[in-house]
TIDOGU-255930 format. One line per 4 residues: for each residue x negated, z, y negated of N, C-alpha, C, CB. Coordinates in pm, whole numbers, plus 50000, padded with zeros to 5 digits. Each point is the difference from the previous one (the first is absolute). Glycine has a CB too. Example, Ala and Ser with C-alpha at 12.3 -4.5 7.8 and 13.67 -1.06 7.14 Angstrom:
! residues 2
48681/50780/50569/50089/50000/49881/49910/50000/49880/50189/50125/50117 | 49846/49803/49778/49918/50006/49881/50077/50073/49891/49882/49785/50063
END
This chain:
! residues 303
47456/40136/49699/49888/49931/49933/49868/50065/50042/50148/49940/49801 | 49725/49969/50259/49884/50046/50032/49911/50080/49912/50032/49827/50125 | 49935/50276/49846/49916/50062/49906/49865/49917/50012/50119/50243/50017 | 49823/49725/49888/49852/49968/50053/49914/50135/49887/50026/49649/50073
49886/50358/50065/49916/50127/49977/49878/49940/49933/50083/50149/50210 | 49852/49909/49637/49967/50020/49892/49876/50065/50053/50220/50000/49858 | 49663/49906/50155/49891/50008/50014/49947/50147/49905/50003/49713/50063 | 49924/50383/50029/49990/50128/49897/49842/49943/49910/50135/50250/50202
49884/49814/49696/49906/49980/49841/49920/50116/50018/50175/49894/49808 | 49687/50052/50201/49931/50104/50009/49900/49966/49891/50052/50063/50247 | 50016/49880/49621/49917/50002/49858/49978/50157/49948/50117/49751/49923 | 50018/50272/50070/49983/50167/49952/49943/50091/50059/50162/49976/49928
49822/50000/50205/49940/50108/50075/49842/49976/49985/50210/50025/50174 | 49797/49868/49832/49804/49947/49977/49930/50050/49847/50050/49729/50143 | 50095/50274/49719/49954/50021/49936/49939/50172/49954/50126/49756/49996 | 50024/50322/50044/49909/50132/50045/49868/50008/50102/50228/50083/49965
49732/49849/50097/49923/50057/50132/49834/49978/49888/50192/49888/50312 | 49850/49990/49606/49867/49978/49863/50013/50079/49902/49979/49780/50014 | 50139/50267/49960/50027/50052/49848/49955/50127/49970/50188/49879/49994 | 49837/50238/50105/49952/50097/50029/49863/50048/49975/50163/49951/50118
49751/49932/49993/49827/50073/50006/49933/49898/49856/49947/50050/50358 | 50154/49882/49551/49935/49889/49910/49978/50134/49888/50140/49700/50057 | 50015/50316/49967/49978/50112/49852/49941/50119/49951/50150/49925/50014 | 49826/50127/50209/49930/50102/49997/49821/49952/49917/50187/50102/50252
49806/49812/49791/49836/49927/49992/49989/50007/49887/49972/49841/50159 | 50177/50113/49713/49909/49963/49896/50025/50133/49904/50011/49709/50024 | 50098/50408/50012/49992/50096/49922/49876/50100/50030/50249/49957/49975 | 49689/50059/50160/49873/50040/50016/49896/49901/49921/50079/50107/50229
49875/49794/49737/49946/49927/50020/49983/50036/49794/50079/49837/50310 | 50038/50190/49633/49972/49997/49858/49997/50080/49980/50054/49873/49937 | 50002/50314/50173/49927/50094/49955/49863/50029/50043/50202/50064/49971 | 49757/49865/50101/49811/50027/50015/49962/49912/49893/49942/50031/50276
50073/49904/49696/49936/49929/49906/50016/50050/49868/50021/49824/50137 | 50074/50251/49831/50000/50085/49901/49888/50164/50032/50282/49859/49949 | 49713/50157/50158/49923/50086/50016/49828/49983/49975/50211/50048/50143 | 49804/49800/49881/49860/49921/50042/49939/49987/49864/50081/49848/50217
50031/50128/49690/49968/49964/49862/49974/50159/49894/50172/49736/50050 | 49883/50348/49983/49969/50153/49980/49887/50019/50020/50176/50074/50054 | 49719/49934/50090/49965/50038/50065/49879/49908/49942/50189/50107/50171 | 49819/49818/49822/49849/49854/49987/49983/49987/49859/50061/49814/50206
50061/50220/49695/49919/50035/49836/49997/50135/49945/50076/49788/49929 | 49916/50345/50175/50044/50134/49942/49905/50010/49908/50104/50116/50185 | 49775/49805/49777/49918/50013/49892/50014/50019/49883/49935/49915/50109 | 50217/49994/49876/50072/49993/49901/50106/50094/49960/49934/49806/50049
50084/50308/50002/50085/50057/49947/49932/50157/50052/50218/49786/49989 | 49641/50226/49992/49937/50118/49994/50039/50124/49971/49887/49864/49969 | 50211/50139/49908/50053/50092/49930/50135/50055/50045/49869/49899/49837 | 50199/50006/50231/50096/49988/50122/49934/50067/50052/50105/49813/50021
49820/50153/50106/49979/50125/50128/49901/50142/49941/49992/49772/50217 | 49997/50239/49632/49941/50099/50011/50121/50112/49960/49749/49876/49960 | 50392/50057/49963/50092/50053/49987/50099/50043/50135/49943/49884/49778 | 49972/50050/50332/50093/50026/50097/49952/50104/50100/50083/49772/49965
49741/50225/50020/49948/50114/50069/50079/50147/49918/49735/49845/50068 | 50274/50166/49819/50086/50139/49945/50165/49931/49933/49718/50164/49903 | 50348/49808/50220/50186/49946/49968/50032/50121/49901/50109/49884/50275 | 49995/50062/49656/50028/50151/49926/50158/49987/50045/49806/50030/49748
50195/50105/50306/50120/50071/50124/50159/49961/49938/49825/50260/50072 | 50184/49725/49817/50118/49963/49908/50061/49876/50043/49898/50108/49809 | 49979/49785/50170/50029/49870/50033/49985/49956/50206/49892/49957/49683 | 50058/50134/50352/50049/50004/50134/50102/50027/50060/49850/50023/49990
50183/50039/49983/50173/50080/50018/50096/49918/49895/49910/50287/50046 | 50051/49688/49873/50114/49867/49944/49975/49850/50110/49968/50091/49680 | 49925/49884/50360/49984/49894/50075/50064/50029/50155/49783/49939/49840 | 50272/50192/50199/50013/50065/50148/50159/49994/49990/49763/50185/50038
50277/49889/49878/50177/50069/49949/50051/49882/49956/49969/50251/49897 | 49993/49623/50001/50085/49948/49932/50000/49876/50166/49949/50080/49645 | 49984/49945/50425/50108/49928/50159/50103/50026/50028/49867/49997/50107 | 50101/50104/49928/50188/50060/50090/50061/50013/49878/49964/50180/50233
50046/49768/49653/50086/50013/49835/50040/49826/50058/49823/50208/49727 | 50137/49749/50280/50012/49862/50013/50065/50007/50120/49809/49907/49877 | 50173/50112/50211/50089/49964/50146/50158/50095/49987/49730/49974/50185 | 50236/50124/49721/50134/50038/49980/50059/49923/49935/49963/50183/50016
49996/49788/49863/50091/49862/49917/50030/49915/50084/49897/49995/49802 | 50047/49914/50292/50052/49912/50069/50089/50038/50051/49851/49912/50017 | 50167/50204/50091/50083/50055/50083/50133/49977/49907/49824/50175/50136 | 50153/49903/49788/50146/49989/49920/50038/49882/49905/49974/50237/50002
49910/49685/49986/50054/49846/49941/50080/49960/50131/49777/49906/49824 | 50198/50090/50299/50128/49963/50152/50030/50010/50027/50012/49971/50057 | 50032/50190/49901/50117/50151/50012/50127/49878/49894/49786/50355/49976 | 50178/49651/49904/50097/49929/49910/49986/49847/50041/49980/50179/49793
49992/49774/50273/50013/49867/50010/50130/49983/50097/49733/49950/49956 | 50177/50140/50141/50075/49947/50165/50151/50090/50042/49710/49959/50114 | 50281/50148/49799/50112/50072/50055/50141/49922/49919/49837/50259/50047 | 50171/49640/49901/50096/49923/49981/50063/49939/50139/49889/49967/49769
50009/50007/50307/50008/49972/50128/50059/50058/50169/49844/49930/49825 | 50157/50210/50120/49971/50100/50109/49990/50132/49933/49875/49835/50147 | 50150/50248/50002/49968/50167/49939/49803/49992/50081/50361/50191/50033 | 49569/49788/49857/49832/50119/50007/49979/50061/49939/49891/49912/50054
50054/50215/50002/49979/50116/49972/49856/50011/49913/50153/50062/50214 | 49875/49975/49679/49886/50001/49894/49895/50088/50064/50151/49972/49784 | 49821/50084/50322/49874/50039/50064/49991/49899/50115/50007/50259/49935 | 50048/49724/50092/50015/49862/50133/49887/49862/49923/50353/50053/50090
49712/49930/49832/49952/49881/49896/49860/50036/49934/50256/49944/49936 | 49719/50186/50024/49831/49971/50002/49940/50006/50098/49980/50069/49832 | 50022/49999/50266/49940/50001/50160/49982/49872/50032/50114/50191/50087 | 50003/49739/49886/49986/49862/50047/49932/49904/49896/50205/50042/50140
49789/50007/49750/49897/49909/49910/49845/50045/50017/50194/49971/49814 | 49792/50146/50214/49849/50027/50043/49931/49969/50093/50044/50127/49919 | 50101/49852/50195/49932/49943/50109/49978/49873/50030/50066/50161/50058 | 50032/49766/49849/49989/49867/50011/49878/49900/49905/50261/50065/50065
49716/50019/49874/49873/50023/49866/49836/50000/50065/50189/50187/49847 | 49804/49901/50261/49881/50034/50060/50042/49885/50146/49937/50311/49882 | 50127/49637/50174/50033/49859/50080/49943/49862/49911/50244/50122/50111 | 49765/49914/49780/50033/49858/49901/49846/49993/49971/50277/50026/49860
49634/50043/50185/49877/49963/49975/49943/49868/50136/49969/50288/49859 | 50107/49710/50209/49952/49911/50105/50056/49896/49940/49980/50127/50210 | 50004/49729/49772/50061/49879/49948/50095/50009/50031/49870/49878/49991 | 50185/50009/49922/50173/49950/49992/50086/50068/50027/49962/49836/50047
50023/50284/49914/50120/50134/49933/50074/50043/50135/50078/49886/49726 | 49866/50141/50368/50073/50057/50104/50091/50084/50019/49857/49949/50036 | 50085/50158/49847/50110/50148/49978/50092/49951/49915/49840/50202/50007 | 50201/49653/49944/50059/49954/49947/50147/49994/50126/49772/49895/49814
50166/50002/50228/50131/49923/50082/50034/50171/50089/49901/49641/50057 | 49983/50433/49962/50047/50135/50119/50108/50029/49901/49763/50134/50145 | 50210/49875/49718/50076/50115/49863/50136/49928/50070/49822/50036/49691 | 50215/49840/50314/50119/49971/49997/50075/49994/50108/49933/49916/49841
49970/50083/50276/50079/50015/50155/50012/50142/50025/49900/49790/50115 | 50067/50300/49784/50023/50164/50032/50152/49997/49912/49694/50138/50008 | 50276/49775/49929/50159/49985/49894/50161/49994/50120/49829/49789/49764 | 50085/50068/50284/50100/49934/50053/50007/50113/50126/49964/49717/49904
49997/50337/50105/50025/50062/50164/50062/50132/49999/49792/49892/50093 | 50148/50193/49802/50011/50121/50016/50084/50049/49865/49776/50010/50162 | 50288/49894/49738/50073/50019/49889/50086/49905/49989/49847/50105/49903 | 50164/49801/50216/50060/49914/49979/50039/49878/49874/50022/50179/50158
49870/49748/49782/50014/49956/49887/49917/49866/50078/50027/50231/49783 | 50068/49656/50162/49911/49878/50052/49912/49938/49911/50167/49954/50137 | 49730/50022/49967/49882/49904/49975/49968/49955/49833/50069/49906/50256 | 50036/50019/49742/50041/49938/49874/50003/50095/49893/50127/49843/50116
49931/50244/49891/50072/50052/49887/49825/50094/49959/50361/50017/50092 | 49602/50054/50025/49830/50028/49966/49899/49936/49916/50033/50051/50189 | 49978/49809/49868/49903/49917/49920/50046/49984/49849/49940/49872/50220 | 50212/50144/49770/50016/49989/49866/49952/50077/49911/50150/49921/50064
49821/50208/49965/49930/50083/49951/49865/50023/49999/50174/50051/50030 | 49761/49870/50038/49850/49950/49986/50031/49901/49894/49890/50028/50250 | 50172/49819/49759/50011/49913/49935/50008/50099/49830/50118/49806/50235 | 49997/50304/49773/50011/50033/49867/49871/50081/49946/50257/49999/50037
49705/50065/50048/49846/50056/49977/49947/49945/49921/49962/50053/50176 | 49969/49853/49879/49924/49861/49976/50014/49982/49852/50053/49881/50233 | 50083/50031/49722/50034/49998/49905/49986/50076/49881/50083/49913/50145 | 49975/50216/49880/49957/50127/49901/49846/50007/49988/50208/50146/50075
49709/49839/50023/49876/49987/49957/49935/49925/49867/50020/50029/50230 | 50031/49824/49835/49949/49908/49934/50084/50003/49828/49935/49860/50273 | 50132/50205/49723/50075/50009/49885/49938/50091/49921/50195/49940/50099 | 49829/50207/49955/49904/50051/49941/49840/50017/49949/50182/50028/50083
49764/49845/50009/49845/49958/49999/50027/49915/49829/49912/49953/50346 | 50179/49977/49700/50026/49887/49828/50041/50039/49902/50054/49849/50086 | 50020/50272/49923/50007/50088/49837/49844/50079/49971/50304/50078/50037 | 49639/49990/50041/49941/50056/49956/49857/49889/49985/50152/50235/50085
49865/49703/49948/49905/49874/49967/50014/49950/49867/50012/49930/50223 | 50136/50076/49785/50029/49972/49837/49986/50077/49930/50123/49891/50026 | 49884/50239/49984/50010/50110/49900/49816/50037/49983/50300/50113/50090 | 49606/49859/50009/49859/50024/49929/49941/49898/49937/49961/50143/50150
50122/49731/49822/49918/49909/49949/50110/49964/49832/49863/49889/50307 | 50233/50176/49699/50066/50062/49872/49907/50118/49931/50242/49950/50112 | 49729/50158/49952/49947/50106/50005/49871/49961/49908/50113/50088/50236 | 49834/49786/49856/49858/50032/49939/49996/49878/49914/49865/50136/50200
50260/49753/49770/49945/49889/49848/50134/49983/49962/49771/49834/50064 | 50336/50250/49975/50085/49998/49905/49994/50161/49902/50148/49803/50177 | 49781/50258/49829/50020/50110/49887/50079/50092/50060/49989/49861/49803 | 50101/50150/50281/50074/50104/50043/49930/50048/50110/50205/49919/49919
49794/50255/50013/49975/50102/50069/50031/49988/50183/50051/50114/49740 | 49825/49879/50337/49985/50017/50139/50175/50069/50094/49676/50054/49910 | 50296/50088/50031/50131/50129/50040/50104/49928/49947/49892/50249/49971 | 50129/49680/49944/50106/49959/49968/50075/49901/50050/49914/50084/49860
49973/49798/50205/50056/49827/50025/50020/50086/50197/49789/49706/49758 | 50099/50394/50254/50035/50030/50201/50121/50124/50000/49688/49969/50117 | 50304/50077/49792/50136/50098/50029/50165/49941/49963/49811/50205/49932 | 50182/49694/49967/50089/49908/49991/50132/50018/50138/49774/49842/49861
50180/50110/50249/50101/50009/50097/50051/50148/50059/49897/49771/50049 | 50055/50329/49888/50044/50148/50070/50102/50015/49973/49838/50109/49998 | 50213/49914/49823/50126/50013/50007/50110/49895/49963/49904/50202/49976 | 50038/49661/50090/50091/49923/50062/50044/50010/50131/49921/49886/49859
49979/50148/50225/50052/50032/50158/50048/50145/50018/49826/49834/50097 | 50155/50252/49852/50083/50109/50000/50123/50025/49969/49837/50037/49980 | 50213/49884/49896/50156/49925/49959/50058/49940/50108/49939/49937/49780 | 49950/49986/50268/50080/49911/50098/50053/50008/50099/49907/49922/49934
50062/50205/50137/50035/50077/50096/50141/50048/49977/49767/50051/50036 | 50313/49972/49808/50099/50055/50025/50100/49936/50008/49914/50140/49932 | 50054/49701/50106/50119/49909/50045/49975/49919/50127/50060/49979/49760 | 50034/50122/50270/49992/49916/50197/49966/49982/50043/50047/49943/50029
49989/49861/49929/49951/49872/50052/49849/50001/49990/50213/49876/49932 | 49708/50154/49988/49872/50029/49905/49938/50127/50080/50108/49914/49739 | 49945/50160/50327/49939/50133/49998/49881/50003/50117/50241/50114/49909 | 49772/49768/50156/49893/50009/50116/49888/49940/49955/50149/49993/50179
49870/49893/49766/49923/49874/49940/49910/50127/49912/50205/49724/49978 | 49878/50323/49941/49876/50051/49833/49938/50121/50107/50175/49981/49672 | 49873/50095/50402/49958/50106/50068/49873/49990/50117/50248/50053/49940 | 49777/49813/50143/49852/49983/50058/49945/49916/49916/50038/50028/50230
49930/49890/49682/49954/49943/49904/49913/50120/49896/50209/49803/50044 | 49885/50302/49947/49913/50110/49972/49886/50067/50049/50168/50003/49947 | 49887/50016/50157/49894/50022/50123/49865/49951/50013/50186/49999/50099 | 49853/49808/49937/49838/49919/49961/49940/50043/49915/50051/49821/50040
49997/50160/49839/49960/50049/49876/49924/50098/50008/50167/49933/49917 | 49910/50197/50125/49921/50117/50000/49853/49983/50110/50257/50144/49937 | 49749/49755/50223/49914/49960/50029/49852/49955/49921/50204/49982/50127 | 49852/49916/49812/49879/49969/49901/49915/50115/49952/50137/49821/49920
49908/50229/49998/49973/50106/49915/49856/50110/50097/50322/49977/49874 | 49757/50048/50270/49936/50056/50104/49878/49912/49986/50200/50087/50153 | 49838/49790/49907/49868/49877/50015/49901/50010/49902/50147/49830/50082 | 49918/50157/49806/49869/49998/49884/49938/50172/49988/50137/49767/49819
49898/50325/50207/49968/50111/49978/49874/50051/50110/50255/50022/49890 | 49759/49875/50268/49923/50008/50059/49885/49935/50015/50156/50073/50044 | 49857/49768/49826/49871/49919/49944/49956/50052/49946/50037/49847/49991 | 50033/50271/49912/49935/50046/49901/49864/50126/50049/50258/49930/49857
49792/50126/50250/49907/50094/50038/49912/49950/50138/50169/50186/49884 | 49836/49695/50178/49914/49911/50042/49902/49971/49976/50122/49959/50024 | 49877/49991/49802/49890/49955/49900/49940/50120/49962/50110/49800/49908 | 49977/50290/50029/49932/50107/50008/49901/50052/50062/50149/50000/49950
49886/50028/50169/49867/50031/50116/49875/49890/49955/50185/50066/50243 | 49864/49830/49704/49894/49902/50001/49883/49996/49870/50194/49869/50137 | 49883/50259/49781/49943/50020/49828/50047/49911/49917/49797/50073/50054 | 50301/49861/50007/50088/49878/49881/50153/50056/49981/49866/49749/50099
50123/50269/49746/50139/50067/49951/50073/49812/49986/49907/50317/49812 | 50227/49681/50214/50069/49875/50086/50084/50021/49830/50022/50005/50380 | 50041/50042/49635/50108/50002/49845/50165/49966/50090/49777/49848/49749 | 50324/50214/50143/50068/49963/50046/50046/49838/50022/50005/50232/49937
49959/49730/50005/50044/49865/50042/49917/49900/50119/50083/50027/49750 | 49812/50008/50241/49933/49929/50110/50063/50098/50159/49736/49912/49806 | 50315/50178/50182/50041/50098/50068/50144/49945/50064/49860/50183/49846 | 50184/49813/50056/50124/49891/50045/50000/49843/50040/50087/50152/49850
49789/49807/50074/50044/49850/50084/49911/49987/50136/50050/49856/49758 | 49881/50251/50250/49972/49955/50159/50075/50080/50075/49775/49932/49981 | 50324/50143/49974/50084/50051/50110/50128/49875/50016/49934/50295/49938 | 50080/49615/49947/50106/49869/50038/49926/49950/50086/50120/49933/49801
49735/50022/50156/49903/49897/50089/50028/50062/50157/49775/49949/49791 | 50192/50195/50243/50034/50055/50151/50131/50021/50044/49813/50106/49982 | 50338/49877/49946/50079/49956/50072/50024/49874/50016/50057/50172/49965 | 49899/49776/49981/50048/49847/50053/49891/49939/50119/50109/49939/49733
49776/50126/50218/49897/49966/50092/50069/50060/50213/49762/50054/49701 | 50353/50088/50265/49998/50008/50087/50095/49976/50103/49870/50091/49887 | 50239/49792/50022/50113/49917/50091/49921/49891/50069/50211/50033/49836 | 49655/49935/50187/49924/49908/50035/50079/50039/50191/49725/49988/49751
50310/49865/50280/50073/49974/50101/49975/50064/50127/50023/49818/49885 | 49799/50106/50170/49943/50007/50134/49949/50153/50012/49928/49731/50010 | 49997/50339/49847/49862/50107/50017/50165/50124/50021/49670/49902/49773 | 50290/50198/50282/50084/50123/49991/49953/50048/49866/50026/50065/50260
50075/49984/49637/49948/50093/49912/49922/49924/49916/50007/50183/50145 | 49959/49709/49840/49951/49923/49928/49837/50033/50041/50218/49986/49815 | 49777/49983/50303/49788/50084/50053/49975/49903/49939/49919/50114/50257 | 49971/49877/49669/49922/49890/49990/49996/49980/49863/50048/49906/50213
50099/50024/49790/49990/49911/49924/50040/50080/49847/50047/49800/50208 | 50038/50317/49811/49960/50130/49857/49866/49995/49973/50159/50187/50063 | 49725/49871/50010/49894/50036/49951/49973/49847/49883/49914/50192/50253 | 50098/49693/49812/49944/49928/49918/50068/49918/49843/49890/50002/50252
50221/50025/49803/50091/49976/49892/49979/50138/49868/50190/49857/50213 | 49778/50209/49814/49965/50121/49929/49855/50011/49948/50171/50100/50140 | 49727/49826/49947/49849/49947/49955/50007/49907/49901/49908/50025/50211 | 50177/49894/49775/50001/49857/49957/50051/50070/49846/50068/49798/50256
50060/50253/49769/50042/50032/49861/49948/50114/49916/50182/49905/50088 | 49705/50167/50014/49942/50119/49907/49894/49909/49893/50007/50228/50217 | 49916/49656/49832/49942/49925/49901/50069/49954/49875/49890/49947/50182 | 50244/50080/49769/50037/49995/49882/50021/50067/49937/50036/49893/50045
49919/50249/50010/50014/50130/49953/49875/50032/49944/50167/50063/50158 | 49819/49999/49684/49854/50072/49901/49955/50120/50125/50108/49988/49669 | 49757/49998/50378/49960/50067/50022/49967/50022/50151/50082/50035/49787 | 49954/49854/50314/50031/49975/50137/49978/49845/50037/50168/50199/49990
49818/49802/50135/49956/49868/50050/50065/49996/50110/49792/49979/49910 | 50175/49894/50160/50042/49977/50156/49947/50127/50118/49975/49715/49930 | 49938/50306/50074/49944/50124/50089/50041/50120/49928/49790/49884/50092 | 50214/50176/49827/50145/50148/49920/50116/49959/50097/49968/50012/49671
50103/49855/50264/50159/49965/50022/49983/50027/50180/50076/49769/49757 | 49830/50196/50377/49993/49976/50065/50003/50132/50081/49930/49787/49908 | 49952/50287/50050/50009/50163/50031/50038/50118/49948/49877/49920/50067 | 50231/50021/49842/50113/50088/49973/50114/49988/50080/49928/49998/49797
50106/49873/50224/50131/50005/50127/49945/50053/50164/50123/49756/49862 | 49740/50227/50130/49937/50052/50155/50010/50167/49992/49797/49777/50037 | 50211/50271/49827/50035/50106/49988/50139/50074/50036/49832/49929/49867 | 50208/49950/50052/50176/50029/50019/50039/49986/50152/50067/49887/49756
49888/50031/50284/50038/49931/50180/49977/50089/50097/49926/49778/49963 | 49933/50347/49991/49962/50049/50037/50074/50166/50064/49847/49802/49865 | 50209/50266/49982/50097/50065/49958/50144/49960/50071/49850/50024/49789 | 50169/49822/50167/50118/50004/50135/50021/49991/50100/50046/49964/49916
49888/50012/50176/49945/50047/50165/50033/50109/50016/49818/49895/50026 | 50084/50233/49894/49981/50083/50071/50145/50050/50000/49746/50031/49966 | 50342/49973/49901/50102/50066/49992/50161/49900/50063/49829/50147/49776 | 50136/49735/50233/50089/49881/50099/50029/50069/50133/49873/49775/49909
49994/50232/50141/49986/50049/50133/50069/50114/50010/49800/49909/50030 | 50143/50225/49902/50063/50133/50039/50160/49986/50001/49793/50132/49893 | 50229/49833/49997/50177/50011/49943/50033/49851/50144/50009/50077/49592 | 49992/49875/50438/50013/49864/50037/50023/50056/50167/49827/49830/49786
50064/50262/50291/50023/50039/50116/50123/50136/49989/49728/49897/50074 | 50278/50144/49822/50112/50117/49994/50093/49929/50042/49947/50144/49822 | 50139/49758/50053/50088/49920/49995/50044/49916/50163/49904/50000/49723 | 49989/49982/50377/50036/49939/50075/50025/50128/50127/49880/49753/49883
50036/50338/50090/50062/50119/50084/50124/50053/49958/49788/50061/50045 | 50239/49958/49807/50178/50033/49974/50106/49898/50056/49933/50101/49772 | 50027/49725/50231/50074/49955/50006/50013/49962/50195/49971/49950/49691 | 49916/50078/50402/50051/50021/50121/50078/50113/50045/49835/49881/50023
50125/50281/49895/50103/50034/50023/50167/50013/49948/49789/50054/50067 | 50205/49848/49839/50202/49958/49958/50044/49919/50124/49997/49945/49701 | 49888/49955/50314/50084/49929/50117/50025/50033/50141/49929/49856/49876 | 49971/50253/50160/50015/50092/50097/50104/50067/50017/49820/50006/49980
50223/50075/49865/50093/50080/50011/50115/49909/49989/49877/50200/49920 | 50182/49684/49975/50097/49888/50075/50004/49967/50141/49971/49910/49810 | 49953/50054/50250/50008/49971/50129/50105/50092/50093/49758/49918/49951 | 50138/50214/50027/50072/50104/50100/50136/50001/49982/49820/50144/50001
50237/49875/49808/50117/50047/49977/50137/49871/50063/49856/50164/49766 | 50069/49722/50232/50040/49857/50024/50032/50026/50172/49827/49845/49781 | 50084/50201/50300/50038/49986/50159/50132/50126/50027/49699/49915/50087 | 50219/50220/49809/50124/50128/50044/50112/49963/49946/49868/50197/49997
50184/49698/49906/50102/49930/49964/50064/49901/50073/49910/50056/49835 | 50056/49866/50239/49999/49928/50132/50143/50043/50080/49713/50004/50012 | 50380/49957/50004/50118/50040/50093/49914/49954/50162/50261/49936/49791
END
């Protein structure tokens, strides 16, 4: 029987060759304009840059440290995800989340798809089974974004105590760990969790710098508002489009506006650069030399 040859599709390929410099355009494009909007009403937040000419060193170093606190949580939210999958090495796995972290600032998650072809290649775990653990990521995010969404708006008009409606899930996921089936689920679920907590702790001393005490609760819901803000598809890391999602919702916050909400995450964005980068080029120097040293051990193994 004649095969007939299947005209090649060059939809998908056309659509990366746009998709790429679109997303680069518009995650630059909404962090200058967040800069633009800083920068063109600083009139307005006078008391802001005069709090920032004397930072107070506390809330700098909470804005510096609670990074690499965060990239460790991740690391090990994909330590427990993925090693269902495969043997990785819980130093392997943050190297590779730092490095894939400081990649992921260029659009459409590059250190993403690398995270999973270092999977598939050098741990042997397929494609698939990787993304499932993004896919579950994801999920745990957004889950934990909707309790604690629920629990500050209990917090603040149902009468129950704040500590009480957000700590609620601790020693449920700590129980939950001591059965099995359950023990991964409540255990990185813990993890996010404990993420958050990081997140809001680093709004909290953001504003600070800014002379605006945030509270705990406004503390927490813009740390839901910045994870969800930062599964945003095209921007790496959510560029862009955090700062403004974080402008937008500081206006419902006593005591803050759109330009606070705006140059407090330029703060935060700021803070994670510098410390993305450092930890981020380690991670990719530890992880050329594992595969270096595989390589070699791989050829002197060689019949």
């Amino acid at each position: 029987m004649q095969m007939t040859k299947q005209p090649f599709d060059n939809t998908a390929l056309g659509r990366s060759r746009w998709l790429r410099p679109a997303a680069l355009v518009i995650g630059v494009a909404l962090l200058t304009s967040a800069i633009a909007v800083v920068v063109g009403r600083r009139h307005l937040i006078g008391e802001a840059l005069e709090a920032l000419g004397e930072p107070r060193f506390l809330d700098v170093l909470v804005l510096l440290a609670a990074v690499p606190v965060n990239l460790f949580l991740t690391g090990l939210l994909f330590y427990l995800l993925i090693r269902r999958y495969g043997r990785v090495g819980f130093l392997e796995m943050q190297a590779l989340l730092a490095a894939s972290t400081l990649v992921n600032f260029v659009p459409l998650r590059p250190g993403l798809f690398g995270r999973i072809a270092y999977h598939k290649t050098i741990n042997a775990i397929p494609a698939t089974d990787s993304a499932k653990t993004v896919a579950q990521a994801v999920l745990l995010s957004l889950l934990v974004a909707a309790y604690l969404a629920g629990a500050l708006l209990v917090g603040s008009w149902g009468g129950v105590p704040l500590w009480m409606a957000v700590g609620l899930p601790v020693p449920l996921l700590a129980a939950g760990t001591i059965n099995r089936p359950a023990r991964v689920w409540c255990a990185a679920a813990g993890v996010r969790y404990l993420e958050v907590m990081v997140w809001a702790l680093r709004y909290h001393a953001a504003f600070s710098l800014l002379g605006v005490e945030l509270g705990p609760t406004g503390a927490l819901a813009l740390a839901c508002v910045s994870m969800v803000a930062m599964l945003a598809p095209l921007t790496g890391n959510g560029l862009g489009v955090r700062e403004w999602a974080i402008g937008l919702a500081a206006r419902l916050l006593p005591q803050s506006d759109l330009v606070l909400g705006l140059t407090a995450d330029l703060l935060n964005r700021t803070a994670e650069l510098i410390m993305v980068l450092l930890l981020g080029l380690v991670g990719m120097g530890w992880l050329a030399w594992r595969v270096r040293k595989s390589t070699v051990r791989n050829v002197s193994s060689a019949p």
